[in-house]
C-alpha positions as CSV (number, residue, x, y, z in Angstrom):
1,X,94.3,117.4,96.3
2,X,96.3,118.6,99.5
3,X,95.5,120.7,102.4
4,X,97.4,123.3,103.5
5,X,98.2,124.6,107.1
6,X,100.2,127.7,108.0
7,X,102.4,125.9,110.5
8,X,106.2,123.9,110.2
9,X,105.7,120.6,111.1
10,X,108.6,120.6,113.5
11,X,109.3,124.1,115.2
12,X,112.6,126.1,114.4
13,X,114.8,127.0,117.6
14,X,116.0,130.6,117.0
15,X,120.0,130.9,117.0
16,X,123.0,133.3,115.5
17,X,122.9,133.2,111.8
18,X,125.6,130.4,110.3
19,X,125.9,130.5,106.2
20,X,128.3,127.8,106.6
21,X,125.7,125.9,108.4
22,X,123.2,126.5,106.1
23,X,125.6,125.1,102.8
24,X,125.9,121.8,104.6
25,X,122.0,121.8,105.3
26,X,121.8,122.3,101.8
27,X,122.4,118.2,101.4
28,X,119.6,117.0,103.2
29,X,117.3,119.5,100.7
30,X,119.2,119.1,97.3
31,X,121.4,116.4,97.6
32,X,121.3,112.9,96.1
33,X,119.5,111.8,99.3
34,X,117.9,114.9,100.5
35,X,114.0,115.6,101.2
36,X,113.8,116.5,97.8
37,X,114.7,113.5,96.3
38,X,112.4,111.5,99.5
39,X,109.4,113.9,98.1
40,X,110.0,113.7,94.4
41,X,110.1,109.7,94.7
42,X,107.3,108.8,96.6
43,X,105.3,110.9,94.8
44,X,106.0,109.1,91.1
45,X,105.6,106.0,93.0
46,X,102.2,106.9,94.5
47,X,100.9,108.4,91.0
48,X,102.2,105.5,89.4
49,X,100.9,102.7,91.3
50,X,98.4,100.3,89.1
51,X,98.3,97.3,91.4
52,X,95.2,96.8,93.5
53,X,97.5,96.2,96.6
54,X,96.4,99.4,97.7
55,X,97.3,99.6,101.3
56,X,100.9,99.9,99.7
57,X,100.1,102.9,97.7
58,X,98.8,104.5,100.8
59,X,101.7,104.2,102.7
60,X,104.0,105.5,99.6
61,X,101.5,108.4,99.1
62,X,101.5,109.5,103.0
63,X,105.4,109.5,103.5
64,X,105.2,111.6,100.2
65,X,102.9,114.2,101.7
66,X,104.8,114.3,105.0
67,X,107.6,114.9,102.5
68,X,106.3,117.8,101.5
69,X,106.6,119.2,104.7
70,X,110.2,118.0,105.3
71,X,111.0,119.9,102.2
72,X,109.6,122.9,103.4
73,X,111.3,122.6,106.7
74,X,114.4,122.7,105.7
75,X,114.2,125.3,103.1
76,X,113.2,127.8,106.1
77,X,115.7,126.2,108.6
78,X,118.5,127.1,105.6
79,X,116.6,130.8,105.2
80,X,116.9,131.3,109.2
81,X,120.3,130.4,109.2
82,X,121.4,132.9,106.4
83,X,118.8,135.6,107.7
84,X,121.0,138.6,109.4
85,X,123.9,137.1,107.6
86,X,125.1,140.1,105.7
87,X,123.7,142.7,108.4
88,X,126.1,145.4,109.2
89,X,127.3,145.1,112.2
90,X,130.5,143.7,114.4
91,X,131.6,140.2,112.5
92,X,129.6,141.0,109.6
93,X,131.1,143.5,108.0
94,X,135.0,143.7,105.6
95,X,137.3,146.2,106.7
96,X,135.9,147.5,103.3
97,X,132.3,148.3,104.6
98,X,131.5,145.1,102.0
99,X,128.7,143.9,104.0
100,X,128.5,140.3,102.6
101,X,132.6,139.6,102.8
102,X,132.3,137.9,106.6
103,X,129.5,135.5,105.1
104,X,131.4,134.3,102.0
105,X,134.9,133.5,103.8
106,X,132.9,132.0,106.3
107,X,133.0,128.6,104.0
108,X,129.5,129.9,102.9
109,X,127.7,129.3,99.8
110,X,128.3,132.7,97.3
111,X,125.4,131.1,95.3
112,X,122.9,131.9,98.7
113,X,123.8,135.3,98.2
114,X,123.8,135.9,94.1
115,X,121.1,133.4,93.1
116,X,119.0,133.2,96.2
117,X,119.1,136.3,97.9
118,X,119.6,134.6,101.5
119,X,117.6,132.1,100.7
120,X,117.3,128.1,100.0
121,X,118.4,126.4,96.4
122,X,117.5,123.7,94.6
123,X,121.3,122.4,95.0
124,X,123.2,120.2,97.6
125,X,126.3,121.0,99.5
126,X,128.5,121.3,96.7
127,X,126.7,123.4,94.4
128,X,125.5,120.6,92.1
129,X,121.9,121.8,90.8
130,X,118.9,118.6,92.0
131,X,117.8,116.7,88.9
132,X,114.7,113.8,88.4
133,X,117.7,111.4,87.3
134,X,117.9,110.7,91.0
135,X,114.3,109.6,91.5
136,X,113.0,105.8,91.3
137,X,109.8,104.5,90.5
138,X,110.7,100.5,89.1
139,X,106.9,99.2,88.8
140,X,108.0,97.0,90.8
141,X,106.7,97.1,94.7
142,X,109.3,95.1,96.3
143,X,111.5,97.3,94.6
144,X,110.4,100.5,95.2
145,X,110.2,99.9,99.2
146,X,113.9,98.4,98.8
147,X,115.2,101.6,97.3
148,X,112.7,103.8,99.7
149,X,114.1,101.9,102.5
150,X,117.6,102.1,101.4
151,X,116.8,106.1,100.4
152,X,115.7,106.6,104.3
153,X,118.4,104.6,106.0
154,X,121.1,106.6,103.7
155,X,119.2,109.3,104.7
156,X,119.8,108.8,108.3
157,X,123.3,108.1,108.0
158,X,124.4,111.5,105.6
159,X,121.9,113.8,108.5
160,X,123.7,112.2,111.6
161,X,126.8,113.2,110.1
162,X,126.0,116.5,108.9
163,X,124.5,117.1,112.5
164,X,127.8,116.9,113.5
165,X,129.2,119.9,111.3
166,X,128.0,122.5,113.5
167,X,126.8,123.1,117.1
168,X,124.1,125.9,115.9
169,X,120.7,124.9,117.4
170,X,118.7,125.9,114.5
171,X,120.6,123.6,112.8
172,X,120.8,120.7,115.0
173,X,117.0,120.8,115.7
174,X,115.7,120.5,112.2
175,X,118.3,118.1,111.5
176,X,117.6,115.4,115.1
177,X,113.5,116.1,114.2
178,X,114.2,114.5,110.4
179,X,116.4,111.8,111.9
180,X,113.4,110.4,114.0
181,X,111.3,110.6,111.0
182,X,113.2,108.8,108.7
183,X,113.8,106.2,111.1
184,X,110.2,105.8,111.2
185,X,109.9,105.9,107.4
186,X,112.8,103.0,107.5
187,X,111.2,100.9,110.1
188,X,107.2,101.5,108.3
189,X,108.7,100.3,104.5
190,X,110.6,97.7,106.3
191,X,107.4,96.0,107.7
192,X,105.8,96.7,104.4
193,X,108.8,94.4,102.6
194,X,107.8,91.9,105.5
195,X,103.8,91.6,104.4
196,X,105.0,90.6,100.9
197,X,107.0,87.7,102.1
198,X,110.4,89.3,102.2
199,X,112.3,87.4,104.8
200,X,115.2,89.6,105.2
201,X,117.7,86.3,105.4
202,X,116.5,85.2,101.9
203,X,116.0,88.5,100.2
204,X,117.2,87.7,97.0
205,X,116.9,87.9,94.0
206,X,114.8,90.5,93.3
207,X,112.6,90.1,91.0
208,X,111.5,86.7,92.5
209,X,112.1,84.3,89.3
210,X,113.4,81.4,88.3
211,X,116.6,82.4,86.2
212,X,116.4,79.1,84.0
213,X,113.5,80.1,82.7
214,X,115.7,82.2,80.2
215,X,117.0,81.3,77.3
216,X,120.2,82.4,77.9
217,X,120.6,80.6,81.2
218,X,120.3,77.2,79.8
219,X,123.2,77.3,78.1
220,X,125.4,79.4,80.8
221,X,127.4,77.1,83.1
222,X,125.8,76.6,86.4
223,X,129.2,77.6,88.5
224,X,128.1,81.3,86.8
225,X,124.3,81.0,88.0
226,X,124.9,79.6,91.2
C-alpha cells in the first residue's frame, strides 16, 4: 500500500518552454538508465526478496518508492517544458500559420506532439519505446545492489551530461535535484555491499564460490582459471 500526497517532491522552476529540452529529458524517464528503469527495478527486487535479511529489502523497497516520485517529476518537468510550445504567437508560429512548425524544427520530439499531446512518453531520447528487458532482479543480494549501484552511478554520469544540453532552468533544476539523489542512492547501496563483507579491493567473483568445485573446472587448465 502507498500513500499519496498532492505535492512534487522537488519544486519545478518556471521558464520559456524548450521541446528540445524536453526530448533530451526524455533519457533520464525512458531511457536504459532513466527513473523508470530505477523504479521498475527496485520494485521486482523489493517484491521479490525471500531472504530474512530484511533490513536489505527495506532499503530496496524505500529507493523504489522515492522512485516513484522521481518518475513523476520528470514526466511534469518534460510536460512544463513542452506546455506553450505550439501557442501562437512570435517564434511559435510557420510563415504558414502552422502552429506546431517552430516546435518540430526546433530538434523536438514530433512524437510529443502526435502521440502525447505535449506531454511525457514512455520512450528515451531517441524514440526507442521503455521495455522490462532492462530491469534486474538476480536473487542474488550482492548482485542486485552491484547492478543498483552501477544503475545509480550511470545514472549520475548520463544526467550530468544531459544537464549540460540546455541552460533552461526548468530543466537544469529537476535534473541537479536527481543528481543529489542518486548520489545518495549510490553512496546508501554502497554501504549496504560493505555490511555483507564486500571489500571493494577484493570484490570478486561474484557469486562467492569456489570454481573447483565444478566439474568442469577440474579438468580446465589452471593458467584459464587463474
Amino acid at each position: 500500500m502507498y500513500f499519496y500526497k498532492e505535492d512534487l517532491i522537488n519544486m519545478i522552476v518556471p521558464d520559456k518552454p524548450d521541446p528540445a529540452a524536453a526530448k533530451v529529458l526524455q533519457e533520464a524517464l525512458g531511457g536504459r538508465f532513466g527513473e523508470m528503469r530505477t523504479m521498475m527495478q527496485f520494485s521486482f527486487q523489493s517484491a521479490n526478496f525471500r531472504g530474512k535479511a530484511k533490513p536489505y529489502r527495506d532499503l530496496i523497497r524505500g529507493i523504489f518508492l522515492e522512485e516513484i516520485s522521481h518518475v513523476e517529476l520528470v514526466q511534469t518537468t518534460i510536460n512544463q517544458l513542452l506546455n506553450g510550445s505550439g501557442e501562437e504567437g512570435v517564434g511559435n508560429v510557420g510563415t504558414d500559420g502552422a502552429p506546431l512548425e517552430d516546435a518540430v524544427k526546433e530538434h523536438a520530439n514530433p512524437h510529443h506532439y502526435i502521440m502525447g499531446a505535449q506531454s511525457s512518453l514512455p520512450v528515451d531520447a531517441g524514440g526507442n519505446p521503455w521495455t522490462g528487458a532492462y530491469v534486474y532482479s538476480h536473487g542474488n543480494l550482492i548482485s542486485d545492489l552491484l547492478d543498483n549501484l552501477v544503475l545509480e552511478s550511470t545514472g549520475v554520469l548520463q544526467k550530468s551530461r544531459i544537464y549540460e544540453m540546455s541552460s533552461n532552468k526548468t530543466f537544469r533544476e529537476t535534473l541537479a535535484f536527481l543528481i543529489v539523489r542518486d548520489n545518495a542512492h549510490q553512496n546508501a547501496f554502497a554501504k549496504a555491499l560493505e555490511t555483507l563483507g564486500v571489500d571493494w579491493g577484493k570484490l570478486f567473483p561474484i557469486p562467492n564460490y569456489d570454481i573447483n568445485m565444478l566439474t568442469w573446472a577440474s579438468i580446465m587448465p589452471n593458467s584459464i582459471l587463474d
